[in-house]
RODO-2510 file (C-alpha; in nm, 4 decimals, decimal comma):
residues 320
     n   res          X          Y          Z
     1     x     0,0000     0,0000     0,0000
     2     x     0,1267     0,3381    -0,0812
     3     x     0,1357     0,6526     0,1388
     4     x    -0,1947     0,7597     0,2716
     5     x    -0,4372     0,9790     0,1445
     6     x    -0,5274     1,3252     0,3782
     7     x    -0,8606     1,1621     0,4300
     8     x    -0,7115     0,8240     0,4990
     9     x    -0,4835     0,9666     0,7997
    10     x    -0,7777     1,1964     0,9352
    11     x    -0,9310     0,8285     0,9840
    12     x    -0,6430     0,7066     1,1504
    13     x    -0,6180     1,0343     1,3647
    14     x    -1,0039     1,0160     1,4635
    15     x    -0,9252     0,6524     1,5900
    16     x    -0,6246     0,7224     1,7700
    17     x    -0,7889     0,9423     2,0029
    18     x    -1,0795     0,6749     2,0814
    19     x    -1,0939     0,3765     1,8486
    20     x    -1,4523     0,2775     2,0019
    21     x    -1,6427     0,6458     1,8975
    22     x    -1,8536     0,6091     1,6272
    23     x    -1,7472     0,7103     1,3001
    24     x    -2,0394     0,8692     1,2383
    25     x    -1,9247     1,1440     1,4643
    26     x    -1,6599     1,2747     1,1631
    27     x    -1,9156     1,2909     0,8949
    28     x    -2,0102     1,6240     0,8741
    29     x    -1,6635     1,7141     0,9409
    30     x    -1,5438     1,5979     0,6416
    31     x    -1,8550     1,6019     0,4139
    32     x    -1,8486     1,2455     0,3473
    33     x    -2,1322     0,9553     0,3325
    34     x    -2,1285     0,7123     0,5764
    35     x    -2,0822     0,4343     0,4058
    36     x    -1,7672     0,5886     0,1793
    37     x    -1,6367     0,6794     0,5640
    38     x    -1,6630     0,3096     0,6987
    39     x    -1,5533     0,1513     0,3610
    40     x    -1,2284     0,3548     0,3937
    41     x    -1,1880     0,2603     0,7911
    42     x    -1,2537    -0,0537     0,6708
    43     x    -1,0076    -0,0668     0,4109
    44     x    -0,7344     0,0531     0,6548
    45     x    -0,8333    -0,2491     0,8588
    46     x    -0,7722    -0,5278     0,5989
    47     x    -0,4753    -0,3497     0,4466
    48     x    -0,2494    -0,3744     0,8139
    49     x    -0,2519    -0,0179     0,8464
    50     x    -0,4657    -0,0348     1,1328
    51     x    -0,2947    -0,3873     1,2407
    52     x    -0,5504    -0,4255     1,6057
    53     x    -0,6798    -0,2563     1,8549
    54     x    -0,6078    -0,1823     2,2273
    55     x    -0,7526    -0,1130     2,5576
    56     x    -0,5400     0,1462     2,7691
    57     x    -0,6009    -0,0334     3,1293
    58     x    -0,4382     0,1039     3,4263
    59     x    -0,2211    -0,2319     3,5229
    60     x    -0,1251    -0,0185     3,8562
    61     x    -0,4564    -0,0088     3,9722
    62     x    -0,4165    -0,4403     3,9958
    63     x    -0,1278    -0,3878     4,1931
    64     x     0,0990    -0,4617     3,8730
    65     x     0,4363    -0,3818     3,8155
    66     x     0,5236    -0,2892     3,4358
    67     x     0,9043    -0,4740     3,3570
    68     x     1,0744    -0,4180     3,0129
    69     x     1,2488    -0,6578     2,8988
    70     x     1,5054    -0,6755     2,5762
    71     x     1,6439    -0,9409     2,4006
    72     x     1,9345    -1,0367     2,1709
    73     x     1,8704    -1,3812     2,0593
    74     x     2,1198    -1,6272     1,8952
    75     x     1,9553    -1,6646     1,5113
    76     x     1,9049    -2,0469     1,4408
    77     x     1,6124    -2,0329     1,1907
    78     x     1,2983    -1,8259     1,1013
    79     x     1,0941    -2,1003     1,2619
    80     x     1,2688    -2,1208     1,5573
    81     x     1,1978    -1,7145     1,6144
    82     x     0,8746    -1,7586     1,5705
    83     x     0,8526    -1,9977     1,8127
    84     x     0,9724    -1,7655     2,0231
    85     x     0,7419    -1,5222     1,9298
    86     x     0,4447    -1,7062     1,9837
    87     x     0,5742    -1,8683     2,3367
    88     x     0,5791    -1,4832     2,4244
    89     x     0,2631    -1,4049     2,3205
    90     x     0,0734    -1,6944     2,4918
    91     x     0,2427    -1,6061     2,8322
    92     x    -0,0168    -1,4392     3,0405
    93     x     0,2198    -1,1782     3,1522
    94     x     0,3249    -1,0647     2,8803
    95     x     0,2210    -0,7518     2,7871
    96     x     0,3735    -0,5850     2,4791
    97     x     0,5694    -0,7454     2,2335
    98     x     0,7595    -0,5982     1,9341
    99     x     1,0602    -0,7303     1,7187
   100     x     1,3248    -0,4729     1,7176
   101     x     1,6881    -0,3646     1,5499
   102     x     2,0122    -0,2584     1,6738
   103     x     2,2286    -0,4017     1,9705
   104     x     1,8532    -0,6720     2,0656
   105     x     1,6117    -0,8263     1,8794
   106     x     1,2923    -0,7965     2,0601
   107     x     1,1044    -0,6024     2,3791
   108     x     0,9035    -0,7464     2,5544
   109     x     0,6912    -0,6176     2,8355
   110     x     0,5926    -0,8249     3,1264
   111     x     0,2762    -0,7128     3,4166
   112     x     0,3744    -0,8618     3,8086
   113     x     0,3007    -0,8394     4,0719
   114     x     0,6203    -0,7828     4,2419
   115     x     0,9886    -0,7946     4,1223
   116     x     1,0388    -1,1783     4,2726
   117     x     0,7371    -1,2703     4,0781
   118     x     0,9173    -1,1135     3,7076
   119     x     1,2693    -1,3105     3,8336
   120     x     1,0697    -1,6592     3,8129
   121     x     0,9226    -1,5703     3,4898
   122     x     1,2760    -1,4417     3,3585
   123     x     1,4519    -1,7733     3,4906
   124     x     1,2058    -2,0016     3,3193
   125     x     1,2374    -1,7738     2,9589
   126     x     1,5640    -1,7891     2,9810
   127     x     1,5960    -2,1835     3,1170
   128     x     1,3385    -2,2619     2,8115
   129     x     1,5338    -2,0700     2,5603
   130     x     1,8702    -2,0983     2,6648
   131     x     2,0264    -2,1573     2,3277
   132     x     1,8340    -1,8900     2,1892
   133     x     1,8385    -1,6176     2,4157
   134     x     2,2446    -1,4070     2,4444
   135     x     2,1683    -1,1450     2,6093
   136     x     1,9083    -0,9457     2,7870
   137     x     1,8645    -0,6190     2,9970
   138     x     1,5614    -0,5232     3,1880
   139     x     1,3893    -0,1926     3,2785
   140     x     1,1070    -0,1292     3,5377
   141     x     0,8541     0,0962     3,4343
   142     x     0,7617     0,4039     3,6396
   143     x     0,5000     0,5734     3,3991
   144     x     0,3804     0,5631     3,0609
   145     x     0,2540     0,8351     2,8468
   146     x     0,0794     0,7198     2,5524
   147     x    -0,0473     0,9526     2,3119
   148     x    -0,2978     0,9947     1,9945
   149     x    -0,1345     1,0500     1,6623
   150     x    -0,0444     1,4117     1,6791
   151     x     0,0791     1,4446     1,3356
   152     x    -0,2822     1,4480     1,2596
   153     x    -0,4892     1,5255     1,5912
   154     x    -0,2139     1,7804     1,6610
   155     x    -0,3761     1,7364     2,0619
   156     x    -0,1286     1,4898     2,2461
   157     x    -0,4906     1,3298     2,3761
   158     x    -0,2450     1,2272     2,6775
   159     x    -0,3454     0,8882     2,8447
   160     x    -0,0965     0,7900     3,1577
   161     x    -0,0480     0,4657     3,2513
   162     x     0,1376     0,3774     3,5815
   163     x     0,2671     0,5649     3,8670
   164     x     0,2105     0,6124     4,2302
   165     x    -0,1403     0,4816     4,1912
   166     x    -0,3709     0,3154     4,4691
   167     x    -0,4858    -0,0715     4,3721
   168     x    -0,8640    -0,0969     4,3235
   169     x    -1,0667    -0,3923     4,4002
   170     x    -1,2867    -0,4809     4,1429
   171     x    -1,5885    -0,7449     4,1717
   172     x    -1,6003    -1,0248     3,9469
   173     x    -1,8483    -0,8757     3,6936
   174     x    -1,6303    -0,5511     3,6290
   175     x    -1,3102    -0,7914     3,6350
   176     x    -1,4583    -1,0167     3,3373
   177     x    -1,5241    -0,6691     3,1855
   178     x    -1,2005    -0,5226     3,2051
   179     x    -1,0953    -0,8523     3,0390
   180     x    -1,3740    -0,8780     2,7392
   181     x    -1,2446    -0,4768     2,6562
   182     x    -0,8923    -0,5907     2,6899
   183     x    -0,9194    -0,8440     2,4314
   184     x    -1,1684    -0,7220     2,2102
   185     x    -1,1567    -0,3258     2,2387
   186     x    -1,4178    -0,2241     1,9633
   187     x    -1,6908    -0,5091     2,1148
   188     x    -2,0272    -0,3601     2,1282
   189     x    -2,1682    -0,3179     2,5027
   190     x    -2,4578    -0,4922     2,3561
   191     x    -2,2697    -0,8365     2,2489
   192     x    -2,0871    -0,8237     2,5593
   193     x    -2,4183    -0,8115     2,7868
   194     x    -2,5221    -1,1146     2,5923
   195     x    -2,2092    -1,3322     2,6634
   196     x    -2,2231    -1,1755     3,0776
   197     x    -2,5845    -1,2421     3,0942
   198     x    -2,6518    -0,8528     3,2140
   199     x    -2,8597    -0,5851     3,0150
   200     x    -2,6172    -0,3516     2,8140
   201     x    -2,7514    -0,0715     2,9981
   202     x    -2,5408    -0,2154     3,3181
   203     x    -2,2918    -0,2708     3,0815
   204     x    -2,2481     0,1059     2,9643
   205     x    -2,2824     0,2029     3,3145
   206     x    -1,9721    -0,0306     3,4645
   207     x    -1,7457     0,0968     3,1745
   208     x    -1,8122     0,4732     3,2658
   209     x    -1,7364     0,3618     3,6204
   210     x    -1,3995     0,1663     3,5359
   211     x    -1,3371     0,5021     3,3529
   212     x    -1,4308     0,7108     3,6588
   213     x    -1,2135     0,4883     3,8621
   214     x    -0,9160     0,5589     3,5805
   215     x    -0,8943     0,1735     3,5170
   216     x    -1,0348     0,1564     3,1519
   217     x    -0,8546     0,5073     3,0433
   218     x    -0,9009     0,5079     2,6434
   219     x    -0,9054     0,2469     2,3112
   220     x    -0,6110     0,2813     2,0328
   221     x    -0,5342     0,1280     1,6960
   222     x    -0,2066    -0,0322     1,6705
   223     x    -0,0872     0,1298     1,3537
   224     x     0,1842     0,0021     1,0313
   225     x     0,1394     0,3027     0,8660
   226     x     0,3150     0,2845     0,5057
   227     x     0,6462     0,4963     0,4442
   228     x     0,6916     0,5510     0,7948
   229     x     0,9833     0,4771     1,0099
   230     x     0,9472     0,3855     1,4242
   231     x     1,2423     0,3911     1,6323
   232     x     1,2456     0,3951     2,0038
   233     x     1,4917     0,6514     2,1413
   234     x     1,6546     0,5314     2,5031
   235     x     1,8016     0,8191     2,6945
   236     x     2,0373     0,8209     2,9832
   237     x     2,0604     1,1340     3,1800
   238     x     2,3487     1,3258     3,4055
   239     x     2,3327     1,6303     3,5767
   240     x     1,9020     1,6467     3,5519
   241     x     1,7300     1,8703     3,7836
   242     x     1,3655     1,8295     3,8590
   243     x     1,3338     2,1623     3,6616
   244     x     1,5005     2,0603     3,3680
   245     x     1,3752     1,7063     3,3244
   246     x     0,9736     1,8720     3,3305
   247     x     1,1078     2,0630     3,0150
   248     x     1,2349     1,7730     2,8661
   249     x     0,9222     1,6081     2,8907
   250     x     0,6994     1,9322     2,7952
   251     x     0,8907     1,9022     2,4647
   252     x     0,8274     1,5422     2,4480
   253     x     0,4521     1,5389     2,5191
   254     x     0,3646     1,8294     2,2527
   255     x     0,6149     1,7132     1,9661
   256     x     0,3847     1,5465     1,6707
   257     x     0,6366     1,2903     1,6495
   258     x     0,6791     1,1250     1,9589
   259     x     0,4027     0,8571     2,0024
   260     x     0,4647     0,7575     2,3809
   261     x     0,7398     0,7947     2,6652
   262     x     0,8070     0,5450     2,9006
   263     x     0,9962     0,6425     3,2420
   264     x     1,2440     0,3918     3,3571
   265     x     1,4893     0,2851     3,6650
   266     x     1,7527     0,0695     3,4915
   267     x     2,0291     0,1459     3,2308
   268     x     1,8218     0,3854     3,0748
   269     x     1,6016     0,6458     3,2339
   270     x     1,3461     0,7428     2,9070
   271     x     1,2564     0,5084     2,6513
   272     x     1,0416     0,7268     2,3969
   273     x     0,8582     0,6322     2,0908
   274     x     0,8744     0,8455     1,7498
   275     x     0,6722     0,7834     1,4179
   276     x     0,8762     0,9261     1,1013
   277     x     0,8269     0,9768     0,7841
   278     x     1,1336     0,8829     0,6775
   279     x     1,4810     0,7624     0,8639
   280     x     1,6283     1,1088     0,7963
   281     x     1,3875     1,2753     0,9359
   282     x     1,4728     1,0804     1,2502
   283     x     1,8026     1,1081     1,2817
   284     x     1,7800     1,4988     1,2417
   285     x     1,5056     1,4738     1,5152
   286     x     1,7792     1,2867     1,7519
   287     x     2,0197     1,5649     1,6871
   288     x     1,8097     1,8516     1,7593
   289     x     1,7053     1,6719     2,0791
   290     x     2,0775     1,6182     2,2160
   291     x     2,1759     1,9259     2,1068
   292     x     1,8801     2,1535     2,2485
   293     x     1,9276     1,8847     2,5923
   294     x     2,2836     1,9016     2,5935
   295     x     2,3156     1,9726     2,9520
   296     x     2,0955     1,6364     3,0997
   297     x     2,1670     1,3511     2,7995
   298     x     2,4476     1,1502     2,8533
   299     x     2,3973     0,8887     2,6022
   300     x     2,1535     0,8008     2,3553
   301     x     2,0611     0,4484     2,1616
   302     x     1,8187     0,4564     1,8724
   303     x     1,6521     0,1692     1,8094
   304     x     1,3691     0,0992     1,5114
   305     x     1,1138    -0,1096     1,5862
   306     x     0,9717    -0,3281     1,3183
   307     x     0,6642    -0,5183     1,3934
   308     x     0,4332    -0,5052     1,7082
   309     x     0,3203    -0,8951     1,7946
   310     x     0,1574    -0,8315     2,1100
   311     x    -0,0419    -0,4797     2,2762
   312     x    -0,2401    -0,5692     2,5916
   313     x    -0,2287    -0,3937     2,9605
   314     x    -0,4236    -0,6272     3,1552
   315     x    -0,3107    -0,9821     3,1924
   316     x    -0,3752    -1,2697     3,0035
   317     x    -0,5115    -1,4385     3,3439
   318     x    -0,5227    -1,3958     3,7292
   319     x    -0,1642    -1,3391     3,8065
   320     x    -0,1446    -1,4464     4,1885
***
């Protein structure tokens, strides 16, 4: 597929905000019919532009730690990495999964419930896949930032994920909810009351609750947008002041290129997401950061990510 049209990104835009509003909504916006406005959506869909969808659910409020993992594997055969792949994506922790270029291979992100709990889970990847697997490092997650595609939206639409949050105990019902939305984002409330056994009316009201309890916090697309380029950019700091490291991150959040930033303890303190047009344009973007933040980046590693396997904040089961 080629580059997209204008009306083909405004699509894309609209969804990144909140991939379960009606499209509908947009048609008087952009003087279109209905049907030529889902046919394109559509078409975006079966194409792998729009590759799946995702629930934003606030893991902290389950008492979940967020661990980032990377990995440098020892190539045997394609079949062999995906394998791999698919052993990842089954794993109930697992949370986001992407393959990846440069020193490692591929991130993946694992939800805990404490760091003992991630050490068993590491020890049994890496006794499983010992031949495999040459190398690893691992980052905790402090907060996440994940934001709308500002290219087009040009609002960040800012959704935060983690933190210093207080756990929330859900009942059953709004537990098998969280989990229906988690793994089917754009489900109707309707078909959902029907599998639950609950009018859709309770339905609608137990989402705007999870909402109003900042546990269900927004819907995204996971996008493959042709002639683009996505490289994560990992930052190490010296010398930051609280002052200096709230500009960094102004800058960040209200830059049309940077899709989320992820604050770390580890190796690296910033892991942050851009969306390119081209791999120029993204190495010019790297200079003009470490230039105009000369005085807190140390070091910086630019890696591009390739293909997103796996995008889910709520785990697969019960983690205990």
């Amino acid at each position: 597929m080629g580059k997209l049209t204008l009306f083909q990104e405004q699509i894309v835009g609209f969804l990144s905000i909140n991939s379960r509003k009606n499209l509908s909504s947009i048609r008087k916006k952009y003087n279109q019919s209905q049907q030529y406005i889902n046919r394109t959506a559509n078409k975006l869909i079966t194409d792998g532009v729009i590759k799946d969808f995702y629930t934003l659910v606030d893991y902290s409020r389950f008492d979940l730690l967020n661990f980032r993992l990377y990995i440098r594997l020892n190539y045997q055969d394609e079949q062999t990495y995906l394998e791999f792949v698919e052993y990842l994506k089954q794993m109930p922790e697992s949370s986001y999964i992407a393959s990846i270029g440069g020193t490692f291979d591929i991130i993946c992100t694992f939800l805990c419930p404490n760091a003992s709990y991630f050490n068993k889970t590491l020890l049994g990847l890496l006794s499983n896949f010992s031949r495999l697997i040459m190398d690893y490092t691992v980052l905790t997650t402090i907060v996440l930032r994940s934001f709308a595609w500002k290219k087009i939206t040009k609002d960040p639409h800012e959704i935060i994920l983690g933190g210093d949050r207080e756990p929330i105990v859900l009942s059953e019902m709004d537990k098998r909810i969280v989990s229906i939305f988690s793994k089917h984002p754009r489900k109707s409330c309707l078909e959902i009351s029907r599998e639950i056994g609950v009018s859709a009316k309770t339905v609608i009201l137990r989402l705007k609750n999870l909402h109003r309890q900042e546990i269900i916090l927004g819907f995204r697309p996971v996008l493959n947008i042709p002639n683009t380029r996505m490289n994560l950019m990992m930052v190490k700091y010296h010398n930051a002041t609280a002052g200096k490291l709230n500009n960094f991150t102004k800058y960040l959040v209200s830059h049309p290129n940077v899709q989320y930033i992820v604050k770390t303890i580890g190796e690296w303190n910033i892991e942050i997401q851009f969306l390119t047009d081209t791999g120029q344009e993204y190495k010019t973007l790297e200079r003009e950061i470490r230039m105009k933040f000369i005085e807190i980046i140390q070091e910086v590693n630019s890696i591009p990510v390739y293909e997103t396997y796996k995008m889910s904040y709520y785990p697969g089961n019960e983690v205990n």
